[in-house]
C-alpha positions as CSV (number, residue, x, y, z in Angstrom):
1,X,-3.8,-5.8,40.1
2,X,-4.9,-3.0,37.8
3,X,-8.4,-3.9,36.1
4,X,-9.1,-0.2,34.1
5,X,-6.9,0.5,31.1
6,X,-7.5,3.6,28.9
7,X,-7.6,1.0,25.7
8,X,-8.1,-3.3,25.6
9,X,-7.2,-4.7,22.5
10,X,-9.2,-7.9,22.0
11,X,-7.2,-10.2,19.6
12,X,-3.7,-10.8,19.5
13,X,-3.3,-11.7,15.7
14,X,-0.3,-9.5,14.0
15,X,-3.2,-6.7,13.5
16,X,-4.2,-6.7,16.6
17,X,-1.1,-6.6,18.4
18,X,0.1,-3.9,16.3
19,X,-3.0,-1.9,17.5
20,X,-1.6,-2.3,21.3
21,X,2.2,-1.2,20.7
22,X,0.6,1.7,18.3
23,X,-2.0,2.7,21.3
24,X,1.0,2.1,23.7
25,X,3.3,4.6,21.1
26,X,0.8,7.1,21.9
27,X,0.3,7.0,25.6
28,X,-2.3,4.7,26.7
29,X,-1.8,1.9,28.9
30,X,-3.2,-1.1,27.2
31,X,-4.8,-4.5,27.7
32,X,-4.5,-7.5,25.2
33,X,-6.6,-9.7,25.7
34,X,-6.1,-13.6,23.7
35,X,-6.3,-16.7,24.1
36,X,-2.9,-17.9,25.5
37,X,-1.6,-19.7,22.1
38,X,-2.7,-16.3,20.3
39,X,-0.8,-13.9,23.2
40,X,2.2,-16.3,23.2
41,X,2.7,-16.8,19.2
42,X,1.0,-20.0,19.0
43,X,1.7,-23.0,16.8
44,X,4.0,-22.3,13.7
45,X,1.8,-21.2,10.6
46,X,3.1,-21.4,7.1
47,X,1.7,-18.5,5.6
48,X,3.0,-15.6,5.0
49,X,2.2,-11.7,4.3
50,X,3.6,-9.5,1.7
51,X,4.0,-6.3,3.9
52,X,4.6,-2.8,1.9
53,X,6.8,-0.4,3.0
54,X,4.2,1.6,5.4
55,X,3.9,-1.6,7.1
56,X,7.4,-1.7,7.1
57,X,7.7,1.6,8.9
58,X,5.4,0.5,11.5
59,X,7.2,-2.3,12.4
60,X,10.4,-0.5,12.5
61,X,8.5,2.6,14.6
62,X,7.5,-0.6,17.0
63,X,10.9,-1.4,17.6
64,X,9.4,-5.0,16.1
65,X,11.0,-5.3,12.4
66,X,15.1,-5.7,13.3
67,X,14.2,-9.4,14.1
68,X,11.6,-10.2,11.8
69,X,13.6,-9.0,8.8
70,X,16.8,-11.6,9.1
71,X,13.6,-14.2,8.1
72,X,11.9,-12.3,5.5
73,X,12.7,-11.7,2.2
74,X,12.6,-8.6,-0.2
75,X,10.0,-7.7,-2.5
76,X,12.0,-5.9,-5.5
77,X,9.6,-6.5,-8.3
78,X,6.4,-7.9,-9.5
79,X,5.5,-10.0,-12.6
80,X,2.5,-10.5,-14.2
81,X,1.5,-13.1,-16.4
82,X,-1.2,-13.5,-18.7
83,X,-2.7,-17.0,-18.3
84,X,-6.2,-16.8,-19.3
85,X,-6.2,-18.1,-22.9
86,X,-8.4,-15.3,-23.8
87,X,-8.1,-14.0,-27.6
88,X,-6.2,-10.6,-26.9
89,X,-3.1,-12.2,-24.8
90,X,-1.9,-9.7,-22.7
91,X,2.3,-9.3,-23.0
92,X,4.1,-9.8,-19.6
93,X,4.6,-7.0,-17.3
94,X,6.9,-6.2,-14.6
95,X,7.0,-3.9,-12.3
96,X,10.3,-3.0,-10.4
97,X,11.0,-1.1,-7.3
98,X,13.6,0.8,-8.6
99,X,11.0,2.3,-11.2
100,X,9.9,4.6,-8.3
101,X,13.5,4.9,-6.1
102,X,12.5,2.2,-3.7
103,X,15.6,-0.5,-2.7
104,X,12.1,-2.7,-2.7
105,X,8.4,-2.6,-2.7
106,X,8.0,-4.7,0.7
107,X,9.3,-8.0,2.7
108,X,7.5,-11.2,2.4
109,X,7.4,-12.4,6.1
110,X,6.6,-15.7,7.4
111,X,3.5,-14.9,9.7
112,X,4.6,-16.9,13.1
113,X,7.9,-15.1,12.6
114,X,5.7,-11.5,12.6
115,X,3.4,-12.8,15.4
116,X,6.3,-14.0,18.0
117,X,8.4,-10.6,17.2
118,X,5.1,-8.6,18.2
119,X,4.8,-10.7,21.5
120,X,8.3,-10.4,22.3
121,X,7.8,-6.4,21.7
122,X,5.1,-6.7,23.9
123,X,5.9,-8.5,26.8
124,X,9.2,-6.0,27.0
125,X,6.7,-2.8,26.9
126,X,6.5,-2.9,30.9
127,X,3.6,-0.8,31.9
128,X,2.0,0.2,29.0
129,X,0.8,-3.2,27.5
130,X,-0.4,-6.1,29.5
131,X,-0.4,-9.1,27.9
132,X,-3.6,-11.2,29.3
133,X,-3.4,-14.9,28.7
134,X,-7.8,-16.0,28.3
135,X,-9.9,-18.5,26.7
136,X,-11.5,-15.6,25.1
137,X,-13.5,-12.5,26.2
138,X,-17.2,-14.4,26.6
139,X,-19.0,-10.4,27.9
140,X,-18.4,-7.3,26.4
141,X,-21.0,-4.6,28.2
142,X,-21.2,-0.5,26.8
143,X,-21.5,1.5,29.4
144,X,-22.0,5.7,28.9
145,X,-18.0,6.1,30.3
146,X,-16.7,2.6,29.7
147,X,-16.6,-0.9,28.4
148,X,-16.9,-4.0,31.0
149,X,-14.8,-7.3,29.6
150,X,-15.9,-10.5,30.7
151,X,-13.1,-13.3,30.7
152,X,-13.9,-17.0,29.8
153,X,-12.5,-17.7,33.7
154,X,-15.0,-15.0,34.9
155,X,-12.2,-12.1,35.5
156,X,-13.6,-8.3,34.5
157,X,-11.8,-5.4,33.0
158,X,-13.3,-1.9,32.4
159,X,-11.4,0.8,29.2
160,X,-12.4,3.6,28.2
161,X,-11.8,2.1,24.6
162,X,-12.1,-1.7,23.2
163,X,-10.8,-1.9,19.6
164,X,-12.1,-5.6,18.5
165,X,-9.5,-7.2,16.7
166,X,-11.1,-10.5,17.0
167,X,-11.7,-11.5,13.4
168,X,-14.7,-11.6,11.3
169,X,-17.3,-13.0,13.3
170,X,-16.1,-10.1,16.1
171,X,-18.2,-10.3,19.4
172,X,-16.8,-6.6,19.6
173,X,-18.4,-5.3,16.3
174,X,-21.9,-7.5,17.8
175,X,-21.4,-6.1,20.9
176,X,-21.7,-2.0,19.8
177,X,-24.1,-2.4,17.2
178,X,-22.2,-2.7,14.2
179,X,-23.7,-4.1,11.3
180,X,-21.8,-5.3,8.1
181,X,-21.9,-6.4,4.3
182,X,-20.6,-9.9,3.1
183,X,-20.4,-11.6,-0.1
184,X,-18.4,-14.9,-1.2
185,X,-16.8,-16.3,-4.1
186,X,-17.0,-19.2,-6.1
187,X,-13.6,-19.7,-5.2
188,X,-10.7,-21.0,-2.6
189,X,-7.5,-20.2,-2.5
190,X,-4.3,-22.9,-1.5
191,X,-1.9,-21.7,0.7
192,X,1.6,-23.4,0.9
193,X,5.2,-22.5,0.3
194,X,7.8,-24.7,-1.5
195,X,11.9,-25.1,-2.2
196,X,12.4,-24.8,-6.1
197,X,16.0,-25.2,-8.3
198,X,15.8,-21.8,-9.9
199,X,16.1,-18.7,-8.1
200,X,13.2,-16.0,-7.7
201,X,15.4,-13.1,-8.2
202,X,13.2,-11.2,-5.6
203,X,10.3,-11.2,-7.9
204,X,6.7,-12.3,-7.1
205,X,4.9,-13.7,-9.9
206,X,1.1,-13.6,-10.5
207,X,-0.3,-16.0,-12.9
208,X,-4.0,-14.4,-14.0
209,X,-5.9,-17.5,-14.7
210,X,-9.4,-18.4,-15.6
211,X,-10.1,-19.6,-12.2
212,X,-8.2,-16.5,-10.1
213,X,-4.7,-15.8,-9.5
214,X,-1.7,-17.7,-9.1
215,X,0.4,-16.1,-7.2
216,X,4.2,-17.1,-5.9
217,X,6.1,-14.3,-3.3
218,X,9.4,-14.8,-2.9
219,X,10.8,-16.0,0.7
220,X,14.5,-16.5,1.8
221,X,16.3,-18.3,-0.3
222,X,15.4,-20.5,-3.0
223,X,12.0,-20.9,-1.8
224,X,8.5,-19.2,-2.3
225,X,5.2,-19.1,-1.1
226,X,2.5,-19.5,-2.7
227,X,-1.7,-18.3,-2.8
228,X,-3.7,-20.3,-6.0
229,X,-6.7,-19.7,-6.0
230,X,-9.3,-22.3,-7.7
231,X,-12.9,-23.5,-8.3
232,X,-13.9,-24.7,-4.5
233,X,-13.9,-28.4,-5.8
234,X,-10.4,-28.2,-7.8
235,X,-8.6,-26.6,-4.8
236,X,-10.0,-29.1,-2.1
237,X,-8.8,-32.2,-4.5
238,X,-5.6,-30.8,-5.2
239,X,-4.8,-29.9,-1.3
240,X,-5.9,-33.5,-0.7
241,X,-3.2,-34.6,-3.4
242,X,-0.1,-36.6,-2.3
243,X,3.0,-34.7,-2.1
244,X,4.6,-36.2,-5.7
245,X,1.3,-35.5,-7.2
246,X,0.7,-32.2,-5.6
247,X,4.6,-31.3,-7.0
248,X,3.8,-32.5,-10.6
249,X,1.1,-30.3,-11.2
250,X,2.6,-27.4,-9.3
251,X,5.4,-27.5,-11.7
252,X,3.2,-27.7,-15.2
253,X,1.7,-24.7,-13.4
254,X,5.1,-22.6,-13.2
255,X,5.6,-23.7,-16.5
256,X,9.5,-24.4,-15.5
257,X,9.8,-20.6,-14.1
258,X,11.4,-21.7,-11.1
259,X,12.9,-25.0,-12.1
260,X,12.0,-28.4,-10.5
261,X,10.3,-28.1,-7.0
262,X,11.5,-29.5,-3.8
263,X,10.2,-29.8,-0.1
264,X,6.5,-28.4,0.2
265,X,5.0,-27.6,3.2
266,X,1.9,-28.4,4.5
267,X,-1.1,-27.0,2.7
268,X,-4.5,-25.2,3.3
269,X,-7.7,-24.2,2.0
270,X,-9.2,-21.2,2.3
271,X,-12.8,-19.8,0.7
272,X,-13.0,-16.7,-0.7
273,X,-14.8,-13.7,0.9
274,X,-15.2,-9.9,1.8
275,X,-16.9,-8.1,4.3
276,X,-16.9,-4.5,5.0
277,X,-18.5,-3.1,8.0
278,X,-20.4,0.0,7.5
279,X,-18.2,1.7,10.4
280,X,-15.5,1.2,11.7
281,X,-15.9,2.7,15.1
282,X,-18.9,3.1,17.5
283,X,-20.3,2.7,20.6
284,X,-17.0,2.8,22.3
285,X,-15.2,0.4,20.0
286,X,-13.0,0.4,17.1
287,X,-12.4,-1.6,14.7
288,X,-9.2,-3.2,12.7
289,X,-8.3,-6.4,10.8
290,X,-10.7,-8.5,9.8
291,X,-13.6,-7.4,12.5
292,X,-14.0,-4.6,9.9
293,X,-12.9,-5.5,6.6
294,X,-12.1,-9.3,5.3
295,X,-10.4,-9.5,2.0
296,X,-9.4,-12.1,-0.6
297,X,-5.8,-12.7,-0.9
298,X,-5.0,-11.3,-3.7
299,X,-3.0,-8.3,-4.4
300,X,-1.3,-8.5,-0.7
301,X,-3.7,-5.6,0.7
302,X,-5.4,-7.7,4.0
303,X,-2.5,-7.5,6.2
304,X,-1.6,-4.0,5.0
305,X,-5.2,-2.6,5.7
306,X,-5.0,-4.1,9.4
307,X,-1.6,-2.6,10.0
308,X,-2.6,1.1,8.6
309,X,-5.9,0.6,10.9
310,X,-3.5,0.4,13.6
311,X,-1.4,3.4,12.4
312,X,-4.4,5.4,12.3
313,X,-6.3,4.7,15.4
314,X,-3.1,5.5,17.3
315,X,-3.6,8.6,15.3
316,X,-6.7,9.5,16.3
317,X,-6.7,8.3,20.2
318,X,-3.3,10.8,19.6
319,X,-5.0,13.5,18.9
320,X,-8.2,12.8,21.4
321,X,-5.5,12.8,24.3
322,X,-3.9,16.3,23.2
323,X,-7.1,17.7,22.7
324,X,-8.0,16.1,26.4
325,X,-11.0,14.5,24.8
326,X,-12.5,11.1,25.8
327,X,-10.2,8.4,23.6
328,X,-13.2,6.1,23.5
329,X,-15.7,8.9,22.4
330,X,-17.7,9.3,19.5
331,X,-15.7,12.6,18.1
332,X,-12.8,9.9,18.2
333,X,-14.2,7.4,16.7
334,X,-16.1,9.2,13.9
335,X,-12.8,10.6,12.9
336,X,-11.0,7.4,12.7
337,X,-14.3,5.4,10.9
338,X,-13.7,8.7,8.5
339,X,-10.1,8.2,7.9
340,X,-10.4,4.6,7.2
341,X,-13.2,4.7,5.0
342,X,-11.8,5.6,1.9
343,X,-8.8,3.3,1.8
344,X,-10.8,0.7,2.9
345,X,-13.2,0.7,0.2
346,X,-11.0,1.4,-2.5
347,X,-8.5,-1.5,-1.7
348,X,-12.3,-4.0,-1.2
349,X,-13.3,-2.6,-4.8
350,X,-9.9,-2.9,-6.8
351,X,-9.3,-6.6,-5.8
352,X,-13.0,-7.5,-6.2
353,X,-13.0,-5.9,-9.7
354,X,-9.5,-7.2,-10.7
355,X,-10.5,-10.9,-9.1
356,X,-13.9,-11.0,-11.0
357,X,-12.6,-9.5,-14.3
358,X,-10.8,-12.9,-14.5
359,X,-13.5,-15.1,-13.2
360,X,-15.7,-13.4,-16.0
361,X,-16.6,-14.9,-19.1
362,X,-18.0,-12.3,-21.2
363,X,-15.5,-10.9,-23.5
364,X,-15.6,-7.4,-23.6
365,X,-14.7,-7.9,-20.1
366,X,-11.6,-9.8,-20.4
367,X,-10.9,-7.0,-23.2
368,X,-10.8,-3.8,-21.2
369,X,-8.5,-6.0,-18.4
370,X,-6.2,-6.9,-21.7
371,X,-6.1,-2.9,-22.4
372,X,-5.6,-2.1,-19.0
373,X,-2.3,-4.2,-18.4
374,X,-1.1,-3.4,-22.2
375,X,-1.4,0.6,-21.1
376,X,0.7,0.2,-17.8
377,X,2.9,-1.9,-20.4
378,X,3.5,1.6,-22.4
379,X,2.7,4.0,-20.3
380,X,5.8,4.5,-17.6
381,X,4.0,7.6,-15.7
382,X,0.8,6.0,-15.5
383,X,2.4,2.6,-14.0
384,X,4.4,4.7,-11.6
385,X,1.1,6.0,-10.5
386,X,-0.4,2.7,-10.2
387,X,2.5,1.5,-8.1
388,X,2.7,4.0,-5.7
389,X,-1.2,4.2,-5.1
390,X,-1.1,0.2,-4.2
391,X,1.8,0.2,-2.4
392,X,1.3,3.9,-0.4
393,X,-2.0,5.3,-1.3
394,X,-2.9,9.2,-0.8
395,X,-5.7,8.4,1.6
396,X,-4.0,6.3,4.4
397,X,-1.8,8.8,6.0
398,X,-0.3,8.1,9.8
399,X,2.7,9.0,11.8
400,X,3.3,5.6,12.3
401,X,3.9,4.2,8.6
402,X,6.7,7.1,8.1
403,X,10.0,7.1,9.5
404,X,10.5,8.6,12.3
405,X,7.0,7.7,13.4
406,X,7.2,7.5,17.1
407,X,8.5,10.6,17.6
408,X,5.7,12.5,15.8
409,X,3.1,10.4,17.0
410,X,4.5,11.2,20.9
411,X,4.2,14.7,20.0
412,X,1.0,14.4,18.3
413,X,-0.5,13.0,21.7
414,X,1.2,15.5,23.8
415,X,0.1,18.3,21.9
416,X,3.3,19.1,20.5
417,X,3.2,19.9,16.3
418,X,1.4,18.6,14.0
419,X,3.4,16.7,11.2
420,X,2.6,18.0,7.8
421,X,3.5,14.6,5.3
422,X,5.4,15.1,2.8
């Protein structure tokens, strides 16, 4: 049994097995190692992730998203609501897809849905991916040419590369030296998702309220999800509500928008928080999802930061093979801690400010966010701008979030040419 893989992937959340298909994509034979519940899609878990359409085109390049789409449900516009009570009101925007030639901004997908179709990519990759079922990976040792693994049951693996996808307290990120920034909120978000009467015409609907965002995503049918975000204390007493009770303030929240609420599903409580790691790849590890970056949930960016970390590591380790350079060296790793950088940051800095704007209570704070959303009102080329930068932004560019992905990327790793983006 082979125990030396040019790439392990530790983590099998929907980040990190994106990493192992992308890695896969461009050449490497891969192990994923997670615990067996993680590598074999685990219990069902009602949340779910607005994925853009980069995201979308990795999943599609994966030969993942033909499944996961017939339970997902399109993104085609996004409403925002002014619920702060301030003195300047701001009036109601919408943005629609169709304002930039897109059939939709993204797909709302249930996240045991996007797990399992990953897996089941996986486990049909043959060769290239090796799905490891562990208790966890208790050892990780940097040597000058490779990385020894140390299994919970004692087994050892050696890569050339270990990209830690194993969440925010990463032993990975420990492991090569990898220091990070952190910061919390005085906030926690409720995560449930709920029948309702009315239909959601494919909108999402974001409530800006003193406490944070209320946000409902639209899922198949007439059903949404939902992320509110309160005061820790409100949102631990209303997750401990009864259901009838839960429903009656959940409607005087909607304000009737989507007509009288049905079925809810079981609900959770999460605190608020960032982290940011100041690099994203050293020491003969990269990396993605929430071992380098942990972001409130507002705005839909987590997800979509883990999946264009995946996109762009398959980039680099691409172009480290073509250039016959070691896929786990630091010329590898500097360029993919480079690339991710500024995308990164920007996404951490625009949800932090847009998140505390509303938390704020000085005024001339609450003015300039009033402004702000009364310009992209008026303004049709500057919202267009907006748009496109949150959905696609200029400094996250892979092979894998275009169409066509795989091919480039399998000609990028082979040395064939370079694709210039459009």
């Amino acid at each position: 049994m082979n125990t030396h893989f040019t790439a392990a992937v530790v983590g099998a959340g929907p980040a990190g097995l994106a990493t192992a298909l992308s890695l896969g994509a461009a050449g490497c034979d891969v192990l994923l190692a997670a615990p067996p519940h993680r590598a074999h899609g685990g219990t069902p878990d009602n949340r779910t992730a607005a994925l853009f359409a980069g995201s979308i085109a990795l999943l599609q390049n994966l030969d993942a998203w033909e499944k996961i789409a017939s339970h997902s449900a399109p993104i085609k516009g996004i409403r925002i609501i002014d619920d702060t009570g301030g003195l300047l009101r701001a009036p109601e925007l919408v943005f629609t897809a169709a304002e930039i030639g897109l059939d939709a901004f993204g797909w709302n997908v249930p996240n045991s849905v996007l797990t399992a179709g990953l897996v089941e990519v996986a486990e049909r990759a043959g060769s290239r991916i090796r799905l490891h079922s562990t208790a966890g990976i208790v050892n990780v040792e940097i040597g000058a040419t490779a990385v020894n693994l140390t299994t919970h049951e004692g087994e050892t693996f050696t890569a050339g590369l270990v990209v830690g996808a194993d969440g925010r307290g990463s032993l990975c990120r420990q492991a090569a030296g990898i220091g990070t920034r952190s910061w919390t909120y005085a906030q926690s978000a409720i995560a449930t998702s709920f029948q309702h009467g009315r239909p959601h015409h494919d909108l999402s609907t974001e409530f800006h309220r003193p406490a944070g965002p209320f946000t409902t995503v639209p899922l198949k049918g007439l059903a949404s999800s939902l992320v509110w975000v309160e005061r820790p204390d409100e949102a631990q007493r209303l997750a401990a509500l009864d259901e009838p009770a839960f429903r009656a303030v959940l409607e005087e929240r909607l304000t009737g928008l989507l007509g009288p609420v049905g079925e809810i599903t079981s609900r959770a409580v999460f605190p608020l928080s960032g982290l940011t790691a100041e690099a994203f790849g050293r020491n003969r590890v990269a990396l993605v999802g929430e071992a380098g970056h942990v972001i409130p949930p507002i705005g839909a960016q987590g997800l979509n930061l883990g999946l264009r970390d995946a996109a762009t590591l398959a980039d680099c380790v691409a172009d480290a093979r073509a250039a016959g350079q070691d896929v786990g060296g630091r010329a590898m790793l500097d360029a993919y801690s480079a690339r991710r950088r500024v995308d990164v940051t920007s996404r951490i800095a625009t949800v932090d400010v847009l998140n505390r704007s509303l938390i704020s209570t000085l005024g001339p704070v609450h003015l300039a966010r009033g402004l702000g959303l009364i310009a992209l009102k008026t303004l049709g080329p500057l919202r267009r701008i907006a748009v496109r930068e949150g959905l696609d932004p200029a400094s996250a560019d892979a092979d894998l979030l275009h169409p066509d992905g795989a091919r480039r990327l399998s000609e990028r790793a082979s040395g064939g040419a370079r694709h210039s983006a459009a």
